[in-house]
N, C-alpha and C positions, 0 to 999 in steps of 0.2 A: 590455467587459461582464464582470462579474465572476460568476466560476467559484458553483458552491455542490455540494455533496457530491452525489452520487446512489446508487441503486442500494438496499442492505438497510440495514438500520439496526442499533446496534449497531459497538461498535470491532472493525475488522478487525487480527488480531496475526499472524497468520500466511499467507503466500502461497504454494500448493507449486506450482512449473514440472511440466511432465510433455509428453513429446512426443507431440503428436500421432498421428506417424504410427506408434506403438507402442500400439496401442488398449490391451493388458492393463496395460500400465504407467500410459498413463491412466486407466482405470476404477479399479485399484486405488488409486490418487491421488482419483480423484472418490468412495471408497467410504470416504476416509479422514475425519479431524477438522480437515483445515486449514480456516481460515473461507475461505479461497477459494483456487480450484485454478484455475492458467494453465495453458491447453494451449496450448504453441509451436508454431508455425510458424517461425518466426525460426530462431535461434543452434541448436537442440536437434537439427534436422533438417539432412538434407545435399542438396545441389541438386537431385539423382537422386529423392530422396523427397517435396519441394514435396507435388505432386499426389495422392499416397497420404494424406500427414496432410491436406489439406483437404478431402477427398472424407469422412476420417471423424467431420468433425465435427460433422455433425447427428444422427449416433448415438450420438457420447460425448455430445452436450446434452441430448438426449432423455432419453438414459439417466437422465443426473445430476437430471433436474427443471428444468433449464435454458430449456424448449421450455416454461414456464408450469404445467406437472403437477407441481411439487417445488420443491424451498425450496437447494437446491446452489447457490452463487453462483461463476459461473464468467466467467473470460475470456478473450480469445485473445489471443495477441502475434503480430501482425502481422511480415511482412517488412518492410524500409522501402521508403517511395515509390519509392527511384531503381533498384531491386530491377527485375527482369522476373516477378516472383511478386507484387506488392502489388496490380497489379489486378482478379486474380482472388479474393484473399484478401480485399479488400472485395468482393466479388459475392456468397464463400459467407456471410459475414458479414451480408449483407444478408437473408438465408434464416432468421438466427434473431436475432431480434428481442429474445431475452432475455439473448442473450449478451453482455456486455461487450468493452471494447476497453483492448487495453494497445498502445500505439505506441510504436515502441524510437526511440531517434536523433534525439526532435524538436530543430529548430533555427527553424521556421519557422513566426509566425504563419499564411502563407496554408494551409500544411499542415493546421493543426488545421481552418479553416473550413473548408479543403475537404472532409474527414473528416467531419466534422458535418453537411455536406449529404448526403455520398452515405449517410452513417448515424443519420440524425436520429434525436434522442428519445434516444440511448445514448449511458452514460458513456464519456468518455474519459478514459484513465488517460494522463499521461506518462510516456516517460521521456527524461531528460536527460543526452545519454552523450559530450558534447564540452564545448571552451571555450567557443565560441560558442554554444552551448544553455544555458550556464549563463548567461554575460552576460544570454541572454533568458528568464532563468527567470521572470521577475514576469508579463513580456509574453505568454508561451506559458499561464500560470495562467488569467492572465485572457481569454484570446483568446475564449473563447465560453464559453455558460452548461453545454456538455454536461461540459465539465473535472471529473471527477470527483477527479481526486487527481495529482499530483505528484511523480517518485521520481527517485533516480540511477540507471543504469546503469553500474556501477565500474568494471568489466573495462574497456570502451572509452575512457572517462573518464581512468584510469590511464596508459593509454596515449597519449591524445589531452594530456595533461598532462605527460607525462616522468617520473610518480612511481609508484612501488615500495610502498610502505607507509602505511597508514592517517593515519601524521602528514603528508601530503602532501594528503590529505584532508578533512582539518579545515575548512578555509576553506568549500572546494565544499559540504561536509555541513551547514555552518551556513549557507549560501547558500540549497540549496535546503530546508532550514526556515524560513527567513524569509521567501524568495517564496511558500510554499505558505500558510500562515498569513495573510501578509497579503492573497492574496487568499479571503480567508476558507475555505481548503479542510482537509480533515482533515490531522493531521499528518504527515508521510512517514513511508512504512515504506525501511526501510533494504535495502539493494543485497543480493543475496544472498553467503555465505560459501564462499566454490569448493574449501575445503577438507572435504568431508565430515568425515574423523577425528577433523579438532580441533575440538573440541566444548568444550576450555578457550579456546581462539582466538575459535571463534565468539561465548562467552559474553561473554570480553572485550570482546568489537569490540561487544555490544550494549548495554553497559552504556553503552561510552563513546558509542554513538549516543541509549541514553537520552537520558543528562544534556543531550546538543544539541536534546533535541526531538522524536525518533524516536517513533515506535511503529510498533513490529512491525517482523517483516524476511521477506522471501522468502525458499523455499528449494530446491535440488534435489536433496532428500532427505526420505523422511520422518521419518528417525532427528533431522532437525535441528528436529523443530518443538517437541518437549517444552524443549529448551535455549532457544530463542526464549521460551516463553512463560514458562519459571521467569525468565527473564532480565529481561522488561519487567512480570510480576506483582507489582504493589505488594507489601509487606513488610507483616504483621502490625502492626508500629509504624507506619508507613504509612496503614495503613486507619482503625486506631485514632485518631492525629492528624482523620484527616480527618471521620473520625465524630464527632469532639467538635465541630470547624470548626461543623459542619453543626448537632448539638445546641444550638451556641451562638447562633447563627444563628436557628432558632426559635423558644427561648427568648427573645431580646432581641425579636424581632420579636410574642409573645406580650405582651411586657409592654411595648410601646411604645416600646423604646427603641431609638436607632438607630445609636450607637457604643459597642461592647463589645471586650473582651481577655480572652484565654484564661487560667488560673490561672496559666498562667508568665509573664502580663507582656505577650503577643504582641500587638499590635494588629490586628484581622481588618480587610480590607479585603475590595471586591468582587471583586481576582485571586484571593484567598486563596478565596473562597467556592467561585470557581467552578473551582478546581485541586481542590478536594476533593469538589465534586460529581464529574469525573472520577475520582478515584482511585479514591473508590466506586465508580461504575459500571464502571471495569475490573475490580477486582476481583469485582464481580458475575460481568460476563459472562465471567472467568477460570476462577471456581470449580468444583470439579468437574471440571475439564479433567485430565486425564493421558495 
């Protein structure tokens, strides 16, 4: 079955982590501008704490509007299944209904169904943080319709890999944009930056995750989301191109005709229409952001 987006509408550019079991760090997170905030369970917390972060999270939901009263689009990342904390963490999960699901480590179709049943009706977010979850990246997209989106996990990835630096990356990054796309899902936001400081680093890494197809990137910091979105916010020239796209487009369609070229010569096609109805609308819902 093939996946299709869920949850708010509008491109998501930004993801902040924030640990659960640190309510003021979450809430100052939930109080922030990212288009959506993960509260961890996962990587963020330490064994000893499990139980503290999931006891808090029907009050950081509530709080944020989460619980249906509020417009916060929030999710939680799970422990993984082979975990002695995953089965409690789908039980609290089950208690709020408006909260999303981020799954770290998938490798396995029956995982995602299983998930789906015990949490019907809610998106589920992947992530992909081995060889073998990448091999099944098309398969785990499509494994049911709650699939809301598609990501790497790097840290793990990296490691389950042998490689050190982004160019070892490449392949994996253009893998899981092409399985996420082809099952028709939004495009992946990019793995988070573990360097807080570098803020030239992180801009870099997003740029080149652009160009592969990326939008947006997680982060575990707030300082890193203004870098993010200058990063992936179309360019002045950019918008410009694409608003002509669009004016030409009307125009021709105004006077009947149904192949037309821009005054440089370019021939407009239907990708070209619909890359620039995109850029507009990011740049929309960009604007004003700082």
């Amino acid at each position: 079955m093939t996946g299709a987006p869920a949850g708010s509408t509008g491109p998501v550019v930004t993801l902040l982590y924030a640990p659960a079991d640190r309510p003021d760090r979450a809430a100052k997170a939930l109080a922030g501008d990212a288009d959506v905030v993960v509260l961890d369970l996962e990587d963020a917390v330490a064994p000893a704490r499990k139980d503290r972060a999931r006891a808090a999270l029907a009050d950081l939901a509530a709080g944020a509007g989460a619980d249906g009263a509020g417009h916060r689009r929030v999710q939680v990342r799970l422990n993984h299944p082979s975990s002695p904390w995953y089965a409690d963490d789908v039980a609290a999960l089950a208690d709020l209904p408006r909260v999303e699901v981020r799954v770290p480590k998938v490798e396995e179709v029956e995982q995602v169904l299983d998930l789906a049943v015990a949490l019907p009706d809610r998106p589920l977010h992947l992530l992909v943080e081995s060889a073998l979850g990448l091999e099944r990246a098309f398969a785990l997209a499509t494994a049911h319709a709650q699939v809301a989106s598609l990501g790497l996990g790097e840290a793990d990835l990296r490691s389950d890999l042998g490689v050190g630096d982004d160019a070892g990356l490449l392949w994996a990054r253009g893998r899981v944009v092409v399985a996420a796309r082809a099952a028709r899902l939004p495009a992946p936001a990019m793995s988070v930056h573990p360097h807080v400081r570098d803020v030239d680093g992180l801009v870099a890494s997003c740029r080149v995750g652009r160009s592969l197809g990326f939008l947006g990137r997680a982060a575990i910091h707030p300082a890193q989301l203004e870098p993010i979105r200058d990063a992936f916010r179309p360019t002045a020239e950019e918008v410009a191109r694409a608003e002509e796209v669009l004016a030409r487009v009307a125009e021709a369609h105004d006077a009947g005709v149904g192949a037309f070229v821009l005054p440089d010569g370019t021939f407009l096609d239907v990708a070209m229409v619909e890359r620039a109805r995109t850029v507009v609308a990011l740049a929309a819902a960009l604007a004003g952001r700082s």
